[in-house]
C-alpha positions as CSV (number, residue, x, y, z in Angstrom):
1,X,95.0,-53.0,170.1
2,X,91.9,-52.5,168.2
3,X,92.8,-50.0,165.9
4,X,96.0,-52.1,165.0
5,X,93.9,-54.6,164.2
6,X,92.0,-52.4,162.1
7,X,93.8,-50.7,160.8
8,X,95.8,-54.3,159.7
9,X,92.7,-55.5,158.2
10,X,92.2,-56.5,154.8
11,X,89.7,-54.6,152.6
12,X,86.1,-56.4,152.7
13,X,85.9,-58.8,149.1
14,X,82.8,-56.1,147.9
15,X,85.2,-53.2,148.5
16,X,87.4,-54.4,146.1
17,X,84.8,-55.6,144.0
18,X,82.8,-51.7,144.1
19,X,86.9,-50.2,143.4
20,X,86.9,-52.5,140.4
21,X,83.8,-51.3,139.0
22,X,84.4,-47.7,139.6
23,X,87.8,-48.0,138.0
24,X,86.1,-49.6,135.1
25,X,82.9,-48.1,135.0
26,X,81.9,-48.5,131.2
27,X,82.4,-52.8,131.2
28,X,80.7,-52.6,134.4
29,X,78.2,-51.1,133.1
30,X,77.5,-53.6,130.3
31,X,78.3,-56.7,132.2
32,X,75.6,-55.3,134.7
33,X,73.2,-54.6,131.6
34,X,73.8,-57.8,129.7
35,X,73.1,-59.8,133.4
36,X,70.3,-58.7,134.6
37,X,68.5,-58.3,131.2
38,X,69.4,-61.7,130.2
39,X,68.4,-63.6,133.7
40,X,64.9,-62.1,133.2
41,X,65.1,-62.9,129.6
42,X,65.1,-66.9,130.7
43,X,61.1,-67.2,131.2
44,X,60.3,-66.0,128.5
45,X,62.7,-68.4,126.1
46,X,61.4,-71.2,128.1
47,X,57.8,-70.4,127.4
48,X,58.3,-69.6,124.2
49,X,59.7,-72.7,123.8
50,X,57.0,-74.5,125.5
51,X,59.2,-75.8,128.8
52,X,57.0,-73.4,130.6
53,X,53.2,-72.6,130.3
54,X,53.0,-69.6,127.6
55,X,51.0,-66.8,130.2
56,X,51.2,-63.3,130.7
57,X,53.8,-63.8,133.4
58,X,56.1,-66.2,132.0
59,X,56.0,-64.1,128.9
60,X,54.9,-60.3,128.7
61,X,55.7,-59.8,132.0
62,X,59.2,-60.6,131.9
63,X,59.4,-59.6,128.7
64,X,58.7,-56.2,130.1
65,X,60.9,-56.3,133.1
66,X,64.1,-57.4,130.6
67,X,64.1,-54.0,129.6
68,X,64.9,-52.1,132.4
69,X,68.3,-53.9,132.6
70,X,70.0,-51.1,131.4
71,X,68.2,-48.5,133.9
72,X,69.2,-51.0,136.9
73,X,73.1,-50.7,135.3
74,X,72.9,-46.9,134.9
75,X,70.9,-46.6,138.6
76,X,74.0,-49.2,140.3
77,X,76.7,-47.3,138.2
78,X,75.9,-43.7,138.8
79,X,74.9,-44.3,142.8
80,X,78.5,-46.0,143.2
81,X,80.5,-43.3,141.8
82,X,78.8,-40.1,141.5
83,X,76.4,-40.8,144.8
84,X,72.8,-39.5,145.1
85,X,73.7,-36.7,143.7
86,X,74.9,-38.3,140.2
87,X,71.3,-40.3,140.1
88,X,70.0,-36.3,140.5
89,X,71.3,-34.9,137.5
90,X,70.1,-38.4,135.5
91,X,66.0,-37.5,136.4
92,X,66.9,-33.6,135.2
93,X,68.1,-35.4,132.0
94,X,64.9,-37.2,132.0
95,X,62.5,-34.3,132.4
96,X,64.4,-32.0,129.6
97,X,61.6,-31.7,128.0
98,X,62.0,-27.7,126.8
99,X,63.5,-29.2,123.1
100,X,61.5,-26.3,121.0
101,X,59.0,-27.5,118.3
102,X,61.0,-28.5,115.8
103,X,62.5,-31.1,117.5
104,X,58.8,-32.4,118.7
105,X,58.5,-32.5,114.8
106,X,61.1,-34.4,114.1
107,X,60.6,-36.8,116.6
108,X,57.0,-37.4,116.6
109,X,56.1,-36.7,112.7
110,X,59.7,-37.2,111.0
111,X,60.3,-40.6,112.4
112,X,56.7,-42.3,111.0
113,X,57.8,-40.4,107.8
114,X,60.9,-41.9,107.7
115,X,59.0,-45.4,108.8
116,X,56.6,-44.8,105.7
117,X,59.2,-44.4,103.5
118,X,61.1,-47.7,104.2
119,X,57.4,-49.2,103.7
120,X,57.3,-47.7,100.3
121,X,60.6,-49.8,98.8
122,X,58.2,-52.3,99.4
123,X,56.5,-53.5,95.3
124,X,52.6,-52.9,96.5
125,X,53.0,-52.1,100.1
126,X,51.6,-48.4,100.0
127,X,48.7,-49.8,97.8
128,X,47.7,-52.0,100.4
129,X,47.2,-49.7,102.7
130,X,43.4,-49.9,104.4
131,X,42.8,-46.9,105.4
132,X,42.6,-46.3,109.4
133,X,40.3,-47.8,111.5
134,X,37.8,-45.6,114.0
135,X,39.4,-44.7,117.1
136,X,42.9,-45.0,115.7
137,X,44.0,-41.6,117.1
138,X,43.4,-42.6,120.4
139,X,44.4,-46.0,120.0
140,X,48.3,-44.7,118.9
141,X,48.0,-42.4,121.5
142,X,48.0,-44.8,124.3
143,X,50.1,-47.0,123.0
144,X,52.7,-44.4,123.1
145,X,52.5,-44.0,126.4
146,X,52.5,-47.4,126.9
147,X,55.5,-47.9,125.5
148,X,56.9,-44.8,126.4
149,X,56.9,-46.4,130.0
150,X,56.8,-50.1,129.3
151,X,58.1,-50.6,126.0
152,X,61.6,-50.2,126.1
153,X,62.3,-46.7,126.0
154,X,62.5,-46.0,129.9
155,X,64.3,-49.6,130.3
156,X,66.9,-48.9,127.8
157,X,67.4,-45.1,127.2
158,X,69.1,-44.1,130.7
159,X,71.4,-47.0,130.4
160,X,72.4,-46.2,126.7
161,X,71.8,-42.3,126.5
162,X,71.7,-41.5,129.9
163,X,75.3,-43.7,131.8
164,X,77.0,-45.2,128.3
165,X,76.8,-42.5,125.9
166,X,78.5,-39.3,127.7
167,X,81.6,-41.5,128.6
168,X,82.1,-43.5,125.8
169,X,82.1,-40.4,123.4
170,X,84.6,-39.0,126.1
171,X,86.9,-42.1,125.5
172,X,86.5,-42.7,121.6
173,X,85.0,-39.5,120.3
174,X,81.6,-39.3,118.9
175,X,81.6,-41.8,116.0
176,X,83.7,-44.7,117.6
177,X,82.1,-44.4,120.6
178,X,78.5,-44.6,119.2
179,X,79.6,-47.5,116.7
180,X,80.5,-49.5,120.1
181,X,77.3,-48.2,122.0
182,X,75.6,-49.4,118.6
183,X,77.1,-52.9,118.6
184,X,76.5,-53.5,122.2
185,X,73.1,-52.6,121.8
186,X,72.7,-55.0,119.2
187,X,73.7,-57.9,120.9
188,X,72.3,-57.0,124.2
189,X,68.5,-57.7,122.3
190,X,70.6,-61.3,121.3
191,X,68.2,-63.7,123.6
192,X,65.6,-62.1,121.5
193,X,66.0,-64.0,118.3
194,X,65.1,-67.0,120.4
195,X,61.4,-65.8,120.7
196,X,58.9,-64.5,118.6
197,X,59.7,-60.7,119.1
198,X,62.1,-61.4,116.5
199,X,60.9,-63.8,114.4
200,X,62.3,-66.5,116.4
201,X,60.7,-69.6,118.5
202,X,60.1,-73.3,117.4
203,X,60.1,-74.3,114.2
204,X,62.1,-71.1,113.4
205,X,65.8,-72.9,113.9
206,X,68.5,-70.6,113.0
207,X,66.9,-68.3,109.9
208,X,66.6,-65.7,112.5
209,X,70.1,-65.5,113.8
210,X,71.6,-65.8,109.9
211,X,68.8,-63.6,108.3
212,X,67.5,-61.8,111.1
213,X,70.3,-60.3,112.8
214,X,72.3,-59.1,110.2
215,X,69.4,-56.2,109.2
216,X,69.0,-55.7,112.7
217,X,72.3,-55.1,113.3
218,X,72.5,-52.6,110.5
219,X,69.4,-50.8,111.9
220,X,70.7,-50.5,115.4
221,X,73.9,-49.3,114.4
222,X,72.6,-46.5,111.9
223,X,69.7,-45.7,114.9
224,X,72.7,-45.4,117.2
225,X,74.2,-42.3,115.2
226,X,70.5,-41.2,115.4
227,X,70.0,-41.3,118.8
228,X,73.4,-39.9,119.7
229,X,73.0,-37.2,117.1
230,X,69.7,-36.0,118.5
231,X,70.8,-36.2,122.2
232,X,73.6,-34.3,121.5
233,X,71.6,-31.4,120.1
234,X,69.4,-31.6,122.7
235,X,71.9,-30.8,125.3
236,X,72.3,-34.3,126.9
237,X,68.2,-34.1,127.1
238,X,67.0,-38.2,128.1
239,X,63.7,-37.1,127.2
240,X,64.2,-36.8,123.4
241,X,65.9,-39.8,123.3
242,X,63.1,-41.1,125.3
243,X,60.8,-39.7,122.4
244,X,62.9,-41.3,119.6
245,X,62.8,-44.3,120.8
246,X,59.1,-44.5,121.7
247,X,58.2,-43.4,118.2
248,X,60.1,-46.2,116.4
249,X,58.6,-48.6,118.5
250,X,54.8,-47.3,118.1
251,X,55.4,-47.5,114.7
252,X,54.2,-51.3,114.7
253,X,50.8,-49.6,115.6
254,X,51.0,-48.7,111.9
255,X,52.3,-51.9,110.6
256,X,49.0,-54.0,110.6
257,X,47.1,-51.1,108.7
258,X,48.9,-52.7,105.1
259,X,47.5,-55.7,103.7
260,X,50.7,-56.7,102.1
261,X,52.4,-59.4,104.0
262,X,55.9,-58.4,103.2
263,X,55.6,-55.5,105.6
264,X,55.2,-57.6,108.3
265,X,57.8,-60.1,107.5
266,X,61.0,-57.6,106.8
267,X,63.1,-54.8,108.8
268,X,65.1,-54.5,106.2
269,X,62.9,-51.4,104.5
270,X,63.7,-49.8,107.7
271,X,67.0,-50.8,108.0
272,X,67.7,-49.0,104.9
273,X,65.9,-45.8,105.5
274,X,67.3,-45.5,109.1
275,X,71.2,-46.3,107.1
276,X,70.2,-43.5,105.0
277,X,69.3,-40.9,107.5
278,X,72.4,-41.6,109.5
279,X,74.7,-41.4,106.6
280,X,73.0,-37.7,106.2
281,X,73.5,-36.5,109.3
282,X,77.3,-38.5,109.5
283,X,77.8,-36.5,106.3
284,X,76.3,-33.2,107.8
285,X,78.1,-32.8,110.6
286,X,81.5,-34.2,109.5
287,X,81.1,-37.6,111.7
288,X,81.0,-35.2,115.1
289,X,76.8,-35.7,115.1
290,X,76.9,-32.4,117.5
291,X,79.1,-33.8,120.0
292,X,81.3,-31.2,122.2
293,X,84.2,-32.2,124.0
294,X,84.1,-29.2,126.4
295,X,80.7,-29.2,127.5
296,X,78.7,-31.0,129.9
297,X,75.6,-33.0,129.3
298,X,72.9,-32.7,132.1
């Protein structure tokens, strides 16, 4: 009689609801992202916007904490369908770390070129350069780590590199699927525009959703084909993502050494530069940006 009645059961609500995921693993994914990231985004808009007191919990904190939305996605995702073992083969991603020098080059030295370059479209923006500080070595140097870790890099990159990349360029190909990664990863930062981290905030009103988003947009997108580019040649590696990312970021380390305000207020220098580099590499390898069908990443 018990087995009847087990076997006449209906399936539990969350068995359904983990089927459903499985079976649609990529908008999972996302929706998983865009939740969590967004819930812990709230505390900070509100104390950016004065509703709650403006301290290092209510705002750097969770502004930290936001980040690793996409790692939470890409730990839920990959445990539910590939098990313990899937999760496995994402830290081997992560500690790829055997890239050869001249991809430690590019990443570390050919990114704050590239920055430097979008600086100089700038009318006076290399003159105002003032020289670097003492102890500005060091002072880069930790701040990498720091955001290495904390800044977005380890939050973002084995959600977007690590769980959404390999399986969207499976579905769409290379260049479709990296446009898509690209436009979600836009609008994933959208809660953003309503704090200062993007020139948002009171007082701000719209500008920075009008003015603002439309260069970051083009920037994300063209650092999309970037990123999927260099992980591809890399073999799947998370760490050189990891490294990519990191070194954009630490680039506003560099920022405040120009006197020139309009380096501060603009992306759109680096919007441009970034635009050009992935038109390049689009161009070089005929829009397949080193992606392999028949191989594996990991």
């Amino acid at each position: 009689m018990n087995m009847i009645s087990q076997i006449n059961a209906p399936e539990k609500p969350s068995r359904h609801v983990a089927k459903w995921m499985q079976q649609h693993a990529i908008v999972s994914f996302f929706l998983l992202a865009y939740a969590i990231s967004w819930i812990l985004t709230i505390p900070v808009i509100l104390a950016e916007w004065q509703v709650l007191p403006k301290n290092y919990f209510t705002f750097h904190f969770f502004f930290t904490i936001k980040s690793f939305g996409p790692f939470a996605a890409a730990y839920i995702m990959t445990r539910l369908i590939e098990g313990p073992e899937g999760w496995s083969g994402m830290k081997k991603r992560i500690k790829m770390w055997n890239l050869g020098w001249k991809w430690y080059v590019i990443l570390l030295l050919g990114v704050p070129v590239m920055m430097l370059l979008g600086i100089s479209l700038l009318p006076g923006a290399l003159a105002s350069f003032q020289g670097f500080p003492p102890y500005f070595a060091m002072n880069y140097l930790v701040s990498f780590v720091l955001i290495f870790f904390a800044g977005g890099p380890m939050g973002e990159e084995p959600g977007w590199r690590g769980f959404a990349l390999p399986r969207m360029q499976a579905r769409w190909g290379a260049l479709r699927g990296t446009l898509l990664l690209g436009l979600l990863w836009t609008f994933w930062h959208l809660p953003d525009f309503l704090t200062t981290a993007q020139k948002g905030g009171p007082g701000a009103g719209l500008y920075p959703f009008y003015a603002g988003l439309p260069i970051f947009l083009l920037e994300v997108m063209a650092l999309a084909v970037l990123f999927t580019w260099v992980t591809n040649r890399t073999r799947g590696s998370l760490f050189a993502a990891l490294l990519l990312h990191t070194s954009y970021n630490a680039f506003s380390v560099v920022l405040p050494l120009f006197a020139s305000p309009s380096v501060m207020s603009t992306d759109l220098p680096f919007a441009i530069v970034t635009a050009a580099a992935a038109v390049l590499i689009l161009a070089a390898t005929s829009c397949r940006l080193g992606y392999r069908p028949d191989s594996t990443q990991g």
